[in-house]
Structure formats: structure tokens, C-alpha cells
Jmol script that loads the backbone (N, CA, C; Angstrom):
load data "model"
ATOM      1  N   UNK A   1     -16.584  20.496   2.915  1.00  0.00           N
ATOM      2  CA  UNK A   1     -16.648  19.208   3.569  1.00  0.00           C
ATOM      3  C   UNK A   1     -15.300  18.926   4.227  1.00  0.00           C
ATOM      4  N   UNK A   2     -15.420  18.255   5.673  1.00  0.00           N
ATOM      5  CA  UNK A   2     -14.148  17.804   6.173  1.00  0.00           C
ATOM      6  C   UNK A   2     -13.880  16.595   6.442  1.00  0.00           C
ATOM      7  N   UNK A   3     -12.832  16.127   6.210  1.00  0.00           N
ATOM      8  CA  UNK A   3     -11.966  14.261   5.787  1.00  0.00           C
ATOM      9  C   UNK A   3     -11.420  14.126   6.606  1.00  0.00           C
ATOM     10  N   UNK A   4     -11.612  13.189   7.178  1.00  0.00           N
ATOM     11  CA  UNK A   4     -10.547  11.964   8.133  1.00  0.00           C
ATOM     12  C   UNK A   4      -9.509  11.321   7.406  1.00  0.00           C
ATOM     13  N   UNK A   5      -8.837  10.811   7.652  1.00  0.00           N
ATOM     14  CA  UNK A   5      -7.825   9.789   7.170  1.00  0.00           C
ATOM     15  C   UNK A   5      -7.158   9.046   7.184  1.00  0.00           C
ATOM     16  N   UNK A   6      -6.450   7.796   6.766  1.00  0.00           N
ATOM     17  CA  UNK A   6      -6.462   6.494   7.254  1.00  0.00           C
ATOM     18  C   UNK A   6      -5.140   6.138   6.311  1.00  0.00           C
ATOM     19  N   UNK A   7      -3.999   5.781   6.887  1.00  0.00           N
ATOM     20  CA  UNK A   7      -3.001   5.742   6.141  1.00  0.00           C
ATOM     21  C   UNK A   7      -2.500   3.695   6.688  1.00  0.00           C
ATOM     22  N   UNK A   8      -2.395   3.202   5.404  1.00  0.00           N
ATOM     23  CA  UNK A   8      -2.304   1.754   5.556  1.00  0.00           C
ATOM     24  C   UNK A   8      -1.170   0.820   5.108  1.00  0.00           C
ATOM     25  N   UNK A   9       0.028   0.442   5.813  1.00  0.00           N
ATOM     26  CA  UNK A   9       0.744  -0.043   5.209  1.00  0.00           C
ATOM     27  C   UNK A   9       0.629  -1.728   4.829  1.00  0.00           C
ATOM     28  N   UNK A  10       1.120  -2.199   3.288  1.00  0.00           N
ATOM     29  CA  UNK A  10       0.740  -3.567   2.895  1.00  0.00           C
ATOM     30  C   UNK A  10       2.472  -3.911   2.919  1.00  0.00           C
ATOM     31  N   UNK A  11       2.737  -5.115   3.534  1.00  0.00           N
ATOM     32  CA  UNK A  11       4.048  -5.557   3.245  1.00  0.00           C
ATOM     33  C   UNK A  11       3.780  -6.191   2.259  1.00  0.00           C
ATOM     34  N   UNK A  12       4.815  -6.104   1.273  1.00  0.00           N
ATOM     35  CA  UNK A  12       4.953  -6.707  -0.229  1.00  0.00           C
ATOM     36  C   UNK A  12       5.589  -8.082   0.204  1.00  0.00           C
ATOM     37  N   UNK A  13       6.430  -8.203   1.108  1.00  0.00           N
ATOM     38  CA  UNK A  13       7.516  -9.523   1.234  1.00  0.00           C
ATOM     39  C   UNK A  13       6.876 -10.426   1.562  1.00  0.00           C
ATOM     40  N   UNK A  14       5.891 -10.596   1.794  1.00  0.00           N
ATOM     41  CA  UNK A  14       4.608 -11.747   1.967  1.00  0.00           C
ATOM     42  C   UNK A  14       3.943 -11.893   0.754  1.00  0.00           C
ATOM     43  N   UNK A  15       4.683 -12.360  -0.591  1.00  0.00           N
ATOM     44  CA  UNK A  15       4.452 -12.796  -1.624  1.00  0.00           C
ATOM     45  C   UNK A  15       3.015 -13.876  -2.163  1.00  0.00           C
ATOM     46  N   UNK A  16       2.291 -13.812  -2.959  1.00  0.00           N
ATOM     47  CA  UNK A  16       1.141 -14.825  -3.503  1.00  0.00           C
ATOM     48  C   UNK A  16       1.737 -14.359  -4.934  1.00  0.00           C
ATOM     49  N   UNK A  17       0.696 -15.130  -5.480  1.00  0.00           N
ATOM     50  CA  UNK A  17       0.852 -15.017  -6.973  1.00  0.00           C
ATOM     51  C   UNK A  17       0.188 -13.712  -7.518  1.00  0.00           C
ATOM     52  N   UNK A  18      -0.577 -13.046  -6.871  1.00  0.00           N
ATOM     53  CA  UNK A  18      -0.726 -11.872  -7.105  1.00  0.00           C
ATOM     54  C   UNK A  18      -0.021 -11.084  -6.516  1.00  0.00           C
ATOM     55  N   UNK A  19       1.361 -10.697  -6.079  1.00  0.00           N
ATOM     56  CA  UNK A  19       2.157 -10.220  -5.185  1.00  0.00           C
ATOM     57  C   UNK A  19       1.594  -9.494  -3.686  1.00  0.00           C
ATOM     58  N   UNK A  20       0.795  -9.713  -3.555  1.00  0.00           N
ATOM     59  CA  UNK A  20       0.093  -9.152  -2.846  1.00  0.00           C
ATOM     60  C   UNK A  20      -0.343 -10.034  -1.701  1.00  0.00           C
ATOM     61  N   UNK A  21      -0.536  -9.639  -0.129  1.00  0.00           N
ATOM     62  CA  UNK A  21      -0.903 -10.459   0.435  1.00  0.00           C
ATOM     63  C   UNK A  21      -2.487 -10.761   0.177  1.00  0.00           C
ATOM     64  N   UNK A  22      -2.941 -11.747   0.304  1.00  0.00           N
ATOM     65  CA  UNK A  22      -4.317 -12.470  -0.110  1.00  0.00           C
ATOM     66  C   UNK A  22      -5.647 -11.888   0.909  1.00  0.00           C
ATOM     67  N   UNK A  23      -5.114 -11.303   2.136  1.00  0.00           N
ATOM     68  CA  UNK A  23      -6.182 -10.969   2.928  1.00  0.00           C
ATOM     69  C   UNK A  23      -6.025  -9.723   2.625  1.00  0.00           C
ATOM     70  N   UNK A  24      -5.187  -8.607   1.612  1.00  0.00           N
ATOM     71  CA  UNK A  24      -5.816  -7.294   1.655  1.00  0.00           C
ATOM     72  C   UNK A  24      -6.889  -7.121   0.772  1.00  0.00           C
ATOM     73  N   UNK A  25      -7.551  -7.843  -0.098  1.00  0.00           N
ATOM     74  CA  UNK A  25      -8.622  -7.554  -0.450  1.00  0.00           C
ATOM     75  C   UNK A  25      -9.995  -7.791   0.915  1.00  0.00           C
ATOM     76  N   UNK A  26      -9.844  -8.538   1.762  1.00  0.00           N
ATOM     77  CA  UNK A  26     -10.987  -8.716   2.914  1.00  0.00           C
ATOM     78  C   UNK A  26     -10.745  -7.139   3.838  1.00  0.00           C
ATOM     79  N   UNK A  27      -9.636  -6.852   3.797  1.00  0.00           N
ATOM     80  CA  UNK A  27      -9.342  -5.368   4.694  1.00  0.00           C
ATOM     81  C   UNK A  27      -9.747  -4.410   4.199  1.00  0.00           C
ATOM     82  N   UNK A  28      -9.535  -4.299   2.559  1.00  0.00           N
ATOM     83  CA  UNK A  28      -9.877  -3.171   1.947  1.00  0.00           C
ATOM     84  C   UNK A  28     -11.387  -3.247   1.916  1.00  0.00           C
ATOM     85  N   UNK A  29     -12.314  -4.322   1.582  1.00  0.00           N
ATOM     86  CA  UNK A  29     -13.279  -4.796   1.973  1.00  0.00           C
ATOM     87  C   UNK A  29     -14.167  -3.476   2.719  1.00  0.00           C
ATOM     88  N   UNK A  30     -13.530  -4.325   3.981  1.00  0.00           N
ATOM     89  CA  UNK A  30     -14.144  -3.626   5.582  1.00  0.00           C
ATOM     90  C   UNK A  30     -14.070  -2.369   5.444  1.00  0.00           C
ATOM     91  N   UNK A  31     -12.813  -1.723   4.895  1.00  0.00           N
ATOM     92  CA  UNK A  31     -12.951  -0.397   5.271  1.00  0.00           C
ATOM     93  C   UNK A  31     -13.546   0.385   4.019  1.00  0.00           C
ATOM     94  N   UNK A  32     -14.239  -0.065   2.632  1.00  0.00           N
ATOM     95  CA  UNK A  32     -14.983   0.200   1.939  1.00  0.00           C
ATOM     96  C   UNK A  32     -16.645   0.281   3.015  1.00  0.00           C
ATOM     97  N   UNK A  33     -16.454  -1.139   3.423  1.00  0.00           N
ATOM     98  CA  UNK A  33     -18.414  -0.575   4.248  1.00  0.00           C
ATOM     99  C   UNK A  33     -18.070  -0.135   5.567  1.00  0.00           C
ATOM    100  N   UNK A  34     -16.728   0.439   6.056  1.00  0.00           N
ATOM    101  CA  UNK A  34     -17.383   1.606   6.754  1.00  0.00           C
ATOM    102  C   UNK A  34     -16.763   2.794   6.345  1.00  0.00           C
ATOM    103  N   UNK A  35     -17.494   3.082   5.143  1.00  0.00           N
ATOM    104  CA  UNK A  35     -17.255   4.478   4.527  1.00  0.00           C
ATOM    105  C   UNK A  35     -15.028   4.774   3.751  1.00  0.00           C
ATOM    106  N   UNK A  36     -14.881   4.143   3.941  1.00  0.00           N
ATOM    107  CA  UNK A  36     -13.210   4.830   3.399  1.00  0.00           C
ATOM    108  C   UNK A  36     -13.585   4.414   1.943  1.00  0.00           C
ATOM    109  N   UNK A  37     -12.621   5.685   1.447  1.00  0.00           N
ATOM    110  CA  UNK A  37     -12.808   5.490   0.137  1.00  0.00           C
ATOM    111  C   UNK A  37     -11.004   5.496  -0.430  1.00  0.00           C
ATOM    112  N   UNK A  38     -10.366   4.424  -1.439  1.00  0.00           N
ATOM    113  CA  UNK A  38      -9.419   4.155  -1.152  1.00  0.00           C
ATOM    114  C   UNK A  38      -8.516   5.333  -2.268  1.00  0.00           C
ATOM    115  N   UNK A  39      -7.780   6.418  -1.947  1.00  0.00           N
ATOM    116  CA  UNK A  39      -7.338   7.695  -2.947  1.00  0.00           C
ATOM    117  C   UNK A  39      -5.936   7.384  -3.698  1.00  0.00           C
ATOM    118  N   UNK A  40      -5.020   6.616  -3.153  1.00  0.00           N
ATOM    119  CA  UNK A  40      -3.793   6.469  -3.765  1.00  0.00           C
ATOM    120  C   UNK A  40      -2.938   4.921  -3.043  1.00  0.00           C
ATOM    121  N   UNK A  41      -2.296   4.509  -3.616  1.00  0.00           N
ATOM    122  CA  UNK A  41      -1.364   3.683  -3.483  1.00  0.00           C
ATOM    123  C   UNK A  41      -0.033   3.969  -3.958  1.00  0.00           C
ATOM    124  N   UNK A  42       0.884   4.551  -3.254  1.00  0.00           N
ATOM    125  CA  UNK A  42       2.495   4.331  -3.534  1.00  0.00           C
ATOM    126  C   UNK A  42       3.442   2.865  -2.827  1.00  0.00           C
ATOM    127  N   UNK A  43       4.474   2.872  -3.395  1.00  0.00           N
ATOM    128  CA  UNK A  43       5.371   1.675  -3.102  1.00  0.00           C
ATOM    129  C   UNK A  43       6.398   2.177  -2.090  1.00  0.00           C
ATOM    130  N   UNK A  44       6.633   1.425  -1.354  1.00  0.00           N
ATOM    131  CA  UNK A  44       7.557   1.630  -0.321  1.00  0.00           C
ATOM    132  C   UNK A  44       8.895   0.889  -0.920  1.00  0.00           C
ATOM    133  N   UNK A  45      10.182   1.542  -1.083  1.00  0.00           N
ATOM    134  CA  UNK A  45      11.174   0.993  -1.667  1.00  0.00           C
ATOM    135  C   UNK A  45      12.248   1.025  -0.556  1.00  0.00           C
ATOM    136  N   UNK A  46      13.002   0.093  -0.617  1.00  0.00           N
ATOM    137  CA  UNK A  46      14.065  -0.063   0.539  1.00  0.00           C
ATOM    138  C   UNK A  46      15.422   0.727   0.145  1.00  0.00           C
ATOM    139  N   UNK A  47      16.333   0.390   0.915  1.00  0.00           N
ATOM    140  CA  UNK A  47      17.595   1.801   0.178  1.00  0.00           C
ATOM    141  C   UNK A  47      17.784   1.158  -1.181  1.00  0.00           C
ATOM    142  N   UNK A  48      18.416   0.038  -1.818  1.00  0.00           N
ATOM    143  CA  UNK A  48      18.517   0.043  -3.054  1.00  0.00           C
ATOM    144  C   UNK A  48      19.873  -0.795  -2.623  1.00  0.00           C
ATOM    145  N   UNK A  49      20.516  -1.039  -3.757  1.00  0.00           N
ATOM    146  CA  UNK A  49      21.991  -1.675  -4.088  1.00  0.00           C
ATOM    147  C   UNK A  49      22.530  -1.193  -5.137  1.00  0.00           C
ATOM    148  N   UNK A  50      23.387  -1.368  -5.261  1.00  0.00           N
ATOM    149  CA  UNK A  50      24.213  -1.036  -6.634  1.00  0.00           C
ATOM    150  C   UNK A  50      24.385  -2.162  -7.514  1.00  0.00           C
ATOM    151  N   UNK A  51      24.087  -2.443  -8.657  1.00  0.00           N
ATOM    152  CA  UNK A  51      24.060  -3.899  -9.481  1.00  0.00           C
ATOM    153  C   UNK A  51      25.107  -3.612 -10.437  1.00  0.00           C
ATOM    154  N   UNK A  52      25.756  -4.464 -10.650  1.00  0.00           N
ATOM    155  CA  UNK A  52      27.276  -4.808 -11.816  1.00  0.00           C
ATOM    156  C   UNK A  52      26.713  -4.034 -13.216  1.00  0.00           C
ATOM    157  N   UNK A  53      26.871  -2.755 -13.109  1.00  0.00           N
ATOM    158  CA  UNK A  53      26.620  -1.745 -14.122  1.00  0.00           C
ATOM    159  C   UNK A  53      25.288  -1.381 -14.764  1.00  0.00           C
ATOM    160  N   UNK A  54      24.682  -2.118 -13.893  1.00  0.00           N
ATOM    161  CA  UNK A  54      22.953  -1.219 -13.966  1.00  0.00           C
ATOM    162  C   UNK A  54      22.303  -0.163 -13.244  1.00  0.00           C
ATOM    163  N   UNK A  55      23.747   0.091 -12.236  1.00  0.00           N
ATOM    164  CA  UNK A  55      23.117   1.350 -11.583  1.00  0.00           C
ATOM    165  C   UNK A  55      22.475   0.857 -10.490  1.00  0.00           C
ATOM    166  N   UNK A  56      21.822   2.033  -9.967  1.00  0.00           N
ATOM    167  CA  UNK A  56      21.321   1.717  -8.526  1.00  0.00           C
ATOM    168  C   UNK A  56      19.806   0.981  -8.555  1.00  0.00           C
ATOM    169  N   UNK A  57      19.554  -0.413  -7.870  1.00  0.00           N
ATOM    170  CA  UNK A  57      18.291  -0.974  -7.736  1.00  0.00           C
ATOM    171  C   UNK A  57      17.894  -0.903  -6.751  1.00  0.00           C
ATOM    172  N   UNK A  58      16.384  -0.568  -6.664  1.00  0.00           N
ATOM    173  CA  UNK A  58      15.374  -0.330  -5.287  1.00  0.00           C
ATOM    174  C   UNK A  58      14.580  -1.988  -5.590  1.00  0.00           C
ATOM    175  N   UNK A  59      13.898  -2.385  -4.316  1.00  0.00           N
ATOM    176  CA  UNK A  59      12.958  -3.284  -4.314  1.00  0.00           C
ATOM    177  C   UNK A  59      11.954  -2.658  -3.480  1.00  0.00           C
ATOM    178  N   UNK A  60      11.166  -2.896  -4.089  1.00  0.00           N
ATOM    179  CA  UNK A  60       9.886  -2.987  -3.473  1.00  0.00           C
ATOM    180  C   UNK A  60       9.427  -4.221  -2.295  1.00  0.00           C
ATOM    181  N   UNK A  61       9.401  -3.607  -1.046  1.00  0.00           N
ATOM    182  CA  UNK A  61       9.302  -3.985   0.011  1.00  0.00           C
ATOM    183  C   UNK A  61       8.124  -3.994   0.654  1.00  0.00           C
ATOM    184  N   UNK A  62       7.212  -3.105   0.047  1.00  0.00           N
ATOM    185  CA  UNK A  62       5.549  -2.681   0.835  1.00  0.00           C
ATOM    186  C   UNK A  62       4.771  -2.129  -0.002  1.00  0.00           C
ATOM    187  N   UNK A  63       3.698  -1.376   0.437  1.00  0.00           N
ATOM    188  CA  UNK A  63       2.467  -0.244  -0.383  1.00  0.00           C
ATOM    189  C   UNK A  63       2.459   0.432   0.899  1.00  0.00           C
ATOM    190  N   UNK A  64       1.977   1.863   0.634  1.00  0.00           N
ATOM    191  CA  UNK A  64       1.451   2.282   1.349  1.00  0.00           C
ATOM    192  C   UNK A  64       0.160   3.270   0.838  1.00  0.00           C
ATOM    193  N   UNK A  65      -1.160   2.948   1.741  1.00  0.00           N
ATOM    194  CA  UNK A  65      -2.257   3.264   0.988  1.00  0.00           C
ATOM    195  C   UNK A  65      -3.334   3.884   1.394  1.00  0.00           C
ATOM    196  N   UNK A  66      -3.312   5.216   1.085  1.00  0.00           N
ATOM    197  CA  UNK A  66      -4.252   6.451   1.511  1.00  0.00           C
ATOM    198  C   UNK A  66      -5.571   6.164   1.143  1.00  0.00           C
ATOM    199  N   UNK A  67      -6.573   6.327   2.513  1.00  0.00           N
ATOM    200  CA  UNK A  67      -8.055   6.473   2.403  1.00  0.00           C
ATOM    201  C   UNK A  67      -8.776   7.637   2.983  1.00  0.00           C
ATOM    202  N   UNK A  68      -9.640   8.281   2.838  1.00  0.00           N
ATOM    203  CA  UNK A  68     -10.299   9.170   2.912  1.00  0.00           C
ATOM    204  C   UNK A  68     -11.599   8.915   3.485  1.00  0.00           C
ATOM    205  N   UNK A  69     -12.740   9.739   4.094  1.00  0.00           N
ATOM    206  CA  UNK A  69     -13.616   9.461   4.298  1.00  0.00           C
ATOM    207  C   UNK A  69     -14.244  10.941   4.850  1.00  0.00           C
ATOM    208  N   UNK A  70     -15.423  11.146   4.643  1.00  0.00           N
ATOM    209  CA  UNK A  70     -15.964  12.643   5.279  1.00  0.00           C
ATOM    210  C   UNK A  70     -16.844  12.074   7.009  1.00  0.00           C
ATOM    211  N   UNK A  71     -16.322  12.936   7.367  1.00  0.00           N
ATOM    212  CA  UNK A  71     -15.730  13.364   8.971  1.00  0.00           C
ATOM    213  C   UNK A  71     -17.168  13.205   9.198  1.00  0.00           C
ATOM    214  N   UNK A  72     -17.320  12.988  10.055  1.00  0.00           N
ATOM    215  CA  UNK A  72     -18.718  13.079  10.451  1.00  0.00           C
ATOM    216  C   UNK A  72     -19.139  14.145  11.861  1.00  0.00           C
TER     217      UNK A  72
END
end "model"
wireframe off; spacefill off
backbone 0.3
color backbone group
């Protein structure tokens, strides 16, 4: 079988109480009924800082989020 693919970035800095913006569940939605099927989510981290002896801190700035689907 052969896959298409659909690579989706979520900005994190558009905060809700679910950290998440509120309309990616209506997006992920859509692209559930037309066929994507959603395979991974990683975090997009910005360069980082150095914090008063904790070492180096990243923030999380985004998602980025792989979908799949067979090719038609």
C-alpha cells in the first residue's frame, strides 16, 4: 500500500486551559473525515536559555503533527 502525507504545525503560544489552541480539535476533526489518520505528535522547542544553575531550558513553542492516509 502507498501513503500520502500531511505534516501540521500547532502553535503552542496561543494558550487555553488545555494548552492547546481550541480550534485544533475542529481541524483534526476534518482531516479525520477525509481519511488522515493522525501517527505522531512531537514538540517544537525553541533554542532554550540557560537558568541560574538548572542548566539549559527549552520551551515549548508548538506541535508538530504527522498524518497519514493511503494514496489513492
Amino acid at each position: 500500500m502507498k501513503w500520502e502525507y500531511k505534516i501540521v504545525y500547532i502553535n503552542a503560544k496561543k494558550r487555553t486551559s488545555t494548552g492547546l489552541p481550541e480550534e485544533i480539535n475542529e481541524e483534526f476533526d476534518r482531516y479525520g473525515a477525509n481519511g488522515w489518520e493522525l501517527v505522531r505528535v512531537e514538540p517544537k522547542l525553541d533554542g532554550g536559555f540557560m537558568a541560574f544553575g538548572f542548566g539549559w531550558i527549552h520551551q515549548t513553542v508548538g506541535y508538530v503533527a504527522f498524518f497519514k492516509r493511503p494514496k489513492s
